[in-house]
N, C-alpha and C positions, 0 to 999 in steps of 0.2 A: 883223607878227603871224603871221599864216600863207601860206604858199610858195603855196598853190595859192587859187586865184580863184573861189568861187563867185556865182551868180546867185541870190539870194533872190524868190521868187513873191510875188505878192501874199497867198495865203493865210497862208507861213511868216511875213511882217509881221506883219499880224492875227494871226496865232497869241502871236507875242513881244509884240503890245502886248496883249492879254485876259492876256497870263501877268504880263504889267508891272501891268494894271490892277488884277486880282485880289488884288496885293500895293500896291494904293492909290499905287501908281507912287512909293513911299518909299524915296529912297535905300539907307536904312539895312537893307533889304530884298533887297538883292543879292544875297546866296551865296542867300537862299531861290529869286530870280527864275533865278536862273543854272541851279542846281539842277533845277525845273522846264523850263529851256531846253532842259537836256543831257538829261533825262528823255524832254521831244517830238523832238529832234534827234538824239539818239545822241551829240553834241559838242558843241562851240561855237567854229566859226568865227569869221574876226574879221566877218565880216559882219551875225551875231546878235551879236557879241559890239556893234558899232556901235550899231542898233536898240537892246538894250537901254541903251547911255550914254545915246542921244539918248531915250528914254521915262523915265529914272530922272532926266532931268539933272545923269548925272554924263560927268567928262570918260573917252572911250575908253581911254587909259591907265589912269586909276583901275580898271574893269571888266579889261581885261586884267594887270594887276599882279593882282589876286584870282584870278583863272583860272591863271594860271601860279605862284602861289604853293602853292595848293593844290593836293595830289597827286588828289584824286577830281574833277578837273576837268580833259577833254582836249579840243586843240584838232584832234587827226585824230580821224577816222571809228574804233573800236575793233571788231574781230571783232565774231560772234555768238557765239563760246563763246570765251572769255576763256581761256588755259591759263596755272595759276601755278604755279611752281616753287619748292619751299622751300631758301634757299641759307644757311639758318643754320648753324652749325656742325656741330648733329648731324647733318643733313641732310645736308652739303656730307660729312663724313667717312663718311656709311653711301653715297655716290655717287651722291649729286644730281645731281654735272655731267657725270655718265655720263647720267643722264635728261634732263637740257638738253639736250647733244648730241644725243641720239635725236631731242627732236623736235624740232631744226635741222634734222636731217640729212630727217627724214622728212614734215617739211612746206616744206621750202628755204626758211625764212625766219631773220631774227634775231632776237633779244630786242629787244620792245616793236613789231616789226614785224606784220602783218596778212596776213594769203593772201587774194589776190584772189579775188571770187566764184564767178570760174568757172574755181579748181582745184580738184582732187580729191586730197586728204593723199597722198601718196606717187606720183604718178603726174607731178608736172611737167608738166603739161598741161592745158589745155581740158577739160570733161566731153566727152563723144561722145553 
């Protein structure tokens, strides 16, 4: 499911199971419980994505097949200001991918990528 390993607290349990409970811990209730997951979480690891099969009893596949089917459900951590680019066609001919470019070049990252907390857009670096 996901590359990187987290440790879940005891509170983020108890958080996924009152978010399970609230929805009567009913199956059929999933993209709502998920929803609310990625709402307190920012995403959904497979490690909430686990907590809630085992509080829904459904099997973890099931939960992760919905999480990766649907585009508004992500398993990384996403920015604080989300940047979207319009790469339709009118967009792509008036020179979108001259503005993509830009802000590759001026934040060093890539499409769907994230800049760590502690750079600052244009500077390649650490804050100071």
């Amino acid at each position: 499911m996901s590359s990187i390993k987290i440790e879940l607290r005891k509170e983020d349990v108890d958080k996924i199971t009152e978010i399970c409970d609230s929805f009567s811990n009913e199956p059929l209730e999933l993209i709502n419980v998920l929803h609310k997951c990625q709402e307190h979480f920012g995403y959904l690891p497979a490690e909430v994505q686990e907590v809630v099969a085992s509080e829904l009893n459904v099997s973890a596949a099931k939960v992760y097949g919905v999480v990766t089917f649907y585009s508004f459900f992500t398993m990384k951590p996403r920015g604080r200001h989300p940047i979207s680019i319009c790469m339709g066609t009118a967009c792509y001919v008036r020179g979108a991918e001259k503005v993509l470019d830009e802000f590759r070049k001026e934040l060093a990252i890539q499409v769907g990528d994230t800049t760590p907390d502690s750079m600052r857009p244009g500077t390649g670096g650490p804050r100071r």
